[in-house]
C-alpha positions as CSV (number, residue, x, y, z in Angstrom):
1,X,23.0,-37.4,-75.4
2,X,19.7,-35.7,-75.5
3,X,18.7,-38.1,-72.8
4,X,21.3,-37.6,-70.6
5,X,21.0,-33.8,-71.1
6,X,17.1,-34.4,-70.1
7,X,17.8,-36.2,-66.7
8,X,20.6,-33.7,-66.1
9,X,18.2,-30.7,-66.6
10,X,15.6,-32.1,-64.2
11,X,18.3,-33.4,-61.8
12,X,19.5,-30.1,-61.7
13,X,15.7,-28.4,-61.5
14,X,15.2,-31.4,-58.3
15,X,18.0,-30.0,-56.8
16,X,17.5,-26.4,-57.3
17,X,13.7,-27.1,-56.3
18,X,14.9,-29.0,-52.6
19,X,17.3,-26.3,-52.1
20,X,14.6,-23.1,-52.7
21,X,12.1,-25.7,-50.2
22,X,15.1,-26.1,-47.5
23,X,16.2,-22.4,-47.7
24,X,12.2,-21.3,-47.2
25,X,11.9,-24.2,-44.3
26,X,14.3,-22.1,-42.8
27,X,13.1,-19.0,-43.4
28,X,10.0,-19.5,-42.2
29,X,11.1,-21.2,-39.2
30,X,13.7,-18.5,-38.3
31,X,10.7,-16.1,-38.6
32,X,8.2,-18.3,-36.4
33,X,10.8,-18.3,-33.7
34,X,11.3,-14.5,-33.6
35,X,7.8,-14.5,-33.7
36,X,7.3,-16.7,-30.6
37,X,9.8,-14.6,-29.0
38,X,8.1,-11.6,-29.4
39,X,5.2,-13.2,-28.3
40,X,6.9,-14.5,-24.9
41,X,8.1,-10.9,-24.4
42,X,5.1,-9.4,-24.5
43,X,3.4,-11.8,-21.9
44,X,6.2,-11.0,-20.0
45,X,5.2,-7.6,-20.1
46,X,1.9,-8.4,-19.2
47,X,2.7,-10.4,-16.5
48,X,4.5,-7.7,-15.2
49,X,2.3,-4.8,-15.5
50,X,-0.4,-6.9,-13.9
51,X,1.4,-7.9,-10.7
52,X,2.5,-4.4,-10.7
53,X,-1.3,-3.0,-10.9
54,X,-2.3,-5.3,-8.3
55,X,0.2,-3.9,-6.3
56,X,-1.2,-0.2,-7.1
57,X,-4.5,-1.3,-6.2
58,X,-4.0,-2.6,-3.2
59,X,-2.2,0.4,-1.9
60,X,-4.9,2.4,-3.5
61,X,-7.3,0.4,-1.2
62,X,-5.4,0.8,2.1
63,X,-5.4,4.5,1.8
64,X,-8.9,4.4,0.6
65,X,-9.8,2.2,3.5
66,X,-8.0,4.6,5.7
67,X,-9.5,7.9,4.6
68,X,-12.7,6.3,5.2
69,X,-11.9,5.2,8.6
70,X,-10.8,8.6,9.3
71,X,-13.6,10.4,8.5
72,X,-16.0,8.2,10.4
73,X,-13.9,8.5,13.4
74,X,-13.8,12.2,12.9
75,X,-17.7,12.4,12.6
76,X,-17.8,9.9,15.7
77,X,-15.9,12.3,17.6
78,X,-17.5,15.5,17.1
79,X,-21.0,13.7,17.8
80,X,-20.1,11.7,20.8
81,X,-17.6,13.1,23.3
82,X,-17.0,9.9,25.3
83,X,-15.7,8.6,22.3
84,X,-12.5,9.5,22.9
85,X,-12.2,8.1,26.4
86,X,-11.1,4.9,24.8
87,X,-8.2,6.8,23.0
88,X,-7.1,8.2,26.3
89,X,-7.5,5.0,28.6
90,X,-5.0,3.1,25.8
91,X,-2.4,5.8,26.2
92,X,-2.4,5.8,29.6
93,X,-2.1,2.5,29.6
94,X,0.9,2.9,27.2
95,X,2.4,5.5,29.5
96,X,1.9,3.7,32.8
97,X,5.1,3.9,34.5
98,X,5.6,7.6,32.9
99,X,4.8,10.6,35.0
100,X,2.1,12.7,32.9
101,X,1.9,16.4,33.4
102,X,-0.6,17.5,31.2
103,X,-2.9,16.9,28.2
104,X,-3.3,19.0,25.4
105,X,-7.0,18.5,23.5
106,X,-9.3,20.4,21.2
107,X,-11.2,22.7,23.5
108,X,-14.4,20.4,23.0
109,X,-13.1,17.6,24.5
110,X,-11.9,19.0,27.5
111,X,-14.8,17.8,29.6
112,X,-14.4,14.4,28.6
113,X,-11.0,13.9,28.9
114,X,-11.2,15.5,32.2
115,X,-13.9,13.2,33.1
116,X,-11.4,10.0,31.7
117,X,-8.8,11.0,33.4
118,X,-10.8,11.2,36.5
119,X,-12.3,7.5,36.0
120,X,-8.6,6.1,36.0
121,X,-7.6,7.8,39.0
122,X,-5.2,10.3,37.6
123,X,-7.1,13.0,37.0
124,X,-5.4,15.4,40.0
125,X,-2.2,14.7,38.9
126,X,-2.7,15.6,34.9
127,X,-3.6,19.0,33.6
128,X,-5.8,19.3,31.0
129,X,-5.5,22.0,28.4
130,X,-7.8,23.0,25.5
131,X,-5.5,23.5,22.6
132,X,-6.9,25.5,19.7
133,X,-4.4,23.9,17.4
134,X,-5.3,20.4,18.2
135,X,-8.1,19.2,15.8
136,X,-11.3,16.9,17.1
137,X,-9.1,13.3,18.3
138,X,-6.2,15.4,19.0
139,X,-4.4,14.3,22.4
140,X,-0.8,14.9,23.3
141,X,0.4,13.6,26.7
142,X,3.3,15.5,27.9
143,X,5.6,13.6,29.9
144,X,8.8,14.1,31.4
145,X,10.9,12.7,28.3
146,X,8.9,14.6,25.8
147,X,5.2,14.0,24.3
148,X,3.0,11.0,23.4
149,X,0.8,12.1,20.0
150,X,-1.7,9.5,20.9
151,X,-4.1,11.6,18.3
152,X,-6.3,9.7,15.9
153,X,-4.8,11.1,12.8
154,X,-1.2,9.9,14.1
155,X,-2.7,6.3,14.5
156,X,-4.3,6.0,11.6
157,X,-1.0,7.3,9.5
158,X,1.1,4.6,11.8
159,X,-1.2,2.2,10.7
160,X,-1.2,3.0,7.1
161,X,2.2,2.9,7.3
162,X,2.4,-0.6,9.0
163,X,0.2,-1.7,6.1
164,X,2.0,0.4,2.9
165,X,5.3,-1.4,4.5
166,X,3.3,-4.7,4.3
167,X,2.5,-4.4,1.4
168,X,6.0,-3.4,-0.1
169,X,7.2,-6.5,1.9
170,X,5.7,-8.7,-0.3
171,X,6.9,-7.6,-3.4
């Protein structure tokens, strides 16, 4: 009897001692697993955030790159009057079959355009006007339907528009 009580005892202890090692299997698996999903959810996040800061950056870099370009062409124009002849020549190009009236510049430029305008064989038909408003690359072309803002600060904000839509595109 005292046998059979012994083997009972450590039957019993066996079976209590594979039960507490199958219920802390499991416990440690369950917490691996929530730990592995925490860990996917932060790469996730990661992943995320980077694509998303990449993004930022390159936006960042085409308003960087056009601020720079701006201010280059600004300091091009105020040193070099003729520099805006090609500005001119690719708006009336645009505006071939339109009838322009006049030209509105920055007071500078006057001469130059004039001179442009004269080159391309239009210059008796198109007034040209110093504007006060206008700043340094400023040209309107008033036409019949309106005006053509063929300024350097409107291209450069169309193309860093073109670009920022790129850009958002590919998202």
């Amino acid at each position: 009897m005292e046998a059979e009580l012994e083997s009972k005892s450590r039957q019993a202890y066996e079976a209590g001692f594979r039960a507490g090692e199958e219920s802390a299997r499991q416990a440690l698996e369950a917490g691996v697993r929530e730990t592995m999903q925490h860990l996917a959810d932060a790469l996730a996040d990661l992943a995320g955030t980077r694509t998303e800061t990449i993004h930022r950056a390159e936006a960042d870099t085409v308003r960087l790159s056009i601020e720079i370009a701006r201010r280059v062409l600004h300091r091009e124009l105020s040193v070099d009057g003729s520099a805006l002849e090609a500005l001119v020549k690719a708006a009336l190009d645009k505006l071939q079959a339109q009838e322009v009236y006049r030209v509105r510049v920055h007071p500078d430029q006057e001469k130059p355009v004039r001179a442009c305008l004269d080159q391309t064989g239009r210059g008796q038909a198109i007034a040209v006007v110093g504007d006060p408003l206008q700043p340094q690359g400023g040209v309107v072309f008033e036409i019949s339907r309106g005006a053509l803002d063929a300024s350097v600060e409107t291209q450069l904000a169309e193309i860093e528009r073109g670009l920022i839509d790129k850009l958002e595109l590919r998202k």
